[in-house]
C-alpha positions in Angstrom: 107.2 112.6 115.8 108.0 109.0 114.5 111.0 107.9 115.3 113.0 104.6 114.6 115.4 103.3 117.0 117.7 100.9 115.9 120.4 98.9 117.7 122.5 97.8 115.2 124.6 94.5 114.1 124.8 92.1 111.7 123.4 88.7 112.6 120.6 90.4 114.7 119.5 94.4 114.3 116.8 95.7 116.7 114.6 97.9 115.9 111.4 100.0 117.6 108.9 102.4 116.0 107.7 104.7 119.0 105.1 107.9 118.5 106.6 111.0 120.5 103.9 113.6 121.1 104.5 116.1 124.1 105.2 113.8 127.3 103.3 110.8 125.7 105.0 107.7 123.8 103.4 105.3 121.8 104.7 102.3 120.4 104.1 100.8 117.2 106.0 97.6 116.6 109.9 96.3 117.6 111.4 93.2 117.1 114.7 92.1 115.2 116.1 91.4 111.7 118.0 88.5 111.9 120.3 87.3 109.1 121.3 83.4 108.9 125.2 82.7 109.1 125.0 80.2 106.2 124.8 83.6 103.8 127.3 85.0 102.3 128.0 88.9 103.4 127.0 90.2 100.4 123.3 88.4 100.9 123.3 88.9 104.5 123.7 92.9 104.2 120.9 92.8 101.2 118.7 91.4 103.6 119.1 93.7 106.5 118.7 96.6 103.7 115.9 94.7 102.1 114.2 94.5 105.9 114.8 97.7 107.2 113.8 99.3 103.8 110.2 97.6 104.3 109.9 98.7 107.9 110.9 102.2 106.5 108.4 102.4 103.7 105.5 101.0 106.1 105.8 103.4 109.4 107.7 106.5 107.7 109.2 107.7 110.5 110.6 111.1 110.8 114.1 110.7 112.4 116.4 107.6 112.3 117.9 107.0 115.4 121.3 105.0 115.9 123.5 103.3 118.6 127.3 104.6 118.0 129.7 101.8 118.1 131.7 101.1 121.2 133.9 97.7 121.4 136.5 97.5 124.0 138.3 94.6 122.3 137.4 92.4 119.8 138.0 94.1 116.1 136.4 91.0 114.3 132.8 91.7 115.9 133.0 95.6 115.5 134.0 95.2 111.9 131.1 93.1 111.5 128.3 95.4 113.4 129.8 98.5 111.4 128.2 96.7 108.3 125.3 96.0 109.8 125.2 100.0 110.8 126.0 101.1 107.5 123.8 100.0 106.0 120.8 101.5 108.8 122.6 104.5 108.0 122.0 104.2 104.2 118.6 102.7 104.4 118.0 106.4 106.0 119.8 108.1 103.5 118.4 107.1 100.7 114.8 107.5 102.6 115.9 110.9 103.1 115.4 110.2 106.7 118.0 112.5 108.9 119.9 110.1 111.4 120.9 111.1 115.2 123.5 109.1 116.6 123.7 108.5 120.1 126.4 106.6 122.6 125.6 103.8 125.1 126.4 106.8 127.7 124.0 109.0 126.4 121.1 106.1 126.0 121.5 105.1 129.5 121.2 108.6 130.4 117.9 109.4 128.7 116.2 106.6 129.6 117.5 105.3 133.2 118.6 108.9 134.3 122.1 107.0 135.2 125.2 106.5 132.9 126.3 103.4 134.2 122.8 101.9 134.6 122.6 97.9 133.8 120.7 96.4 131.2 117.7 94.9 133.3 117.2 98.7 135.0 117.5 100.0 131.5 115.0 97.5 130.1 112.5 98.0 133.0 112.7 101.9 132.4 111.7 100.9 128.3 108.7 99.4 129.8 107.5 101.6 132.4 108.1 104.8 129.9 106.7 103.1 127.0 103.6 101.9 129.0 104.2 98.3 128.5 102.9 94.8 130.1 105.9 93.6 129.9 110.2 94.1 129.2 110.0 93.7 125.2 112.3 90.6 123.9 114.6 89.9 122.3 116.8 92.2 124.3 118.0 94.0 120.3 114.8 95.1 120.6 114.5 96.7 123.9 117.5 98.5 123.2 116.2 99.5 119.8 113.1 101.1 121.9 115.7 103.0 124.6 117.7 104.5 121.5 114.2 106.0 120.1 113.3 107.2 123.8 116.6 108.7 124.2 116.5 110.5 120.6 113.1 111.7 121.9 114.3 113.1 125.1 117.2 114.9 123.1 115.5 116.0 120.1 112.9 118.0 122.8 116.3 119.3 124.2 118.1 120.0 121.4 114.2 122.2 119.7 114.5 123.9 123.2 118.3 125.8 122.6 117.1 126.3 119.5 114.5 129.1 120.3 
């Protein structure tokens, strides 16, 4: 199974590509789409649609997988990484890609085997599960490549009740 992982938001989105085959992962690319602030919105959410569309069309992945929001205060940068979201969700969509949406609970979880697990232990696990030299950067990306892991891990679970 191909799966994109993406870690949304609206100046930077991460994004990983990982190959899921039994117990082994394999990653293909991650990095960022990054969006400069001298844009208007309009041009900035084309380009994160334009982006992710090409990233789409090249590596064809079979599930989309998304960080839920979760903002403890400030509305202005939610608002701002919902847009950024919507329109992963729609680049999906209109791929006919189904999308799995997962919390920051859940990621943690899957990948670090601990809920409240920081960000370096949760970056380290990315690495060591993923077979990689080193912790990818920037750190949108490494989180892009825990939310495909953690789809992974629950997609396996979720084919399991099913039988």
């Amino acid at each position: 199974m191909i799966i994109l992982g993406i870690d949304p938001g609206f100046a930077i989105t991460g994004y990983g590509i990982v190959v899921h085959e039994g117990n082994h992962f394999e990653t293909k690319t991650c990095g960022v789409v990054s969006t400069a602030s001298s844009l208007p919105l309009s041009e900035r959410l084309l380009e994160l649609d334009r982006k992710l569309g090409m990233i789409i069309s090249e590596f064809k992945p079979d599930a989309v997988a998304i960080e839920e929001l979760f903002f403890n205060t400030n509305a202005k940068t939610a608002m701002s990484v919902g847009h950024g979201r919507g329109v992963a969700v729609l680049c999906a969509a209109k791929a006919g890609i189904e999308v799995f949406e997962y919390t920051p609970l859940q990621v943690k979880q899957a990948v670090a085997g601990y809920g409240r697990a920081d960000k370096t232990q949760i970056q380290q696990m990315v690495k060591v599960i993923l077979g990689l030299r080193e912790v990818p950067r920037p750190d949108d990306a490494a989180d892009a490549l825990a939310i495909a892991i953690c789809h992974a891990h629950s997609y396996r679970i979720m084919s399991l009740k099913e039988r």
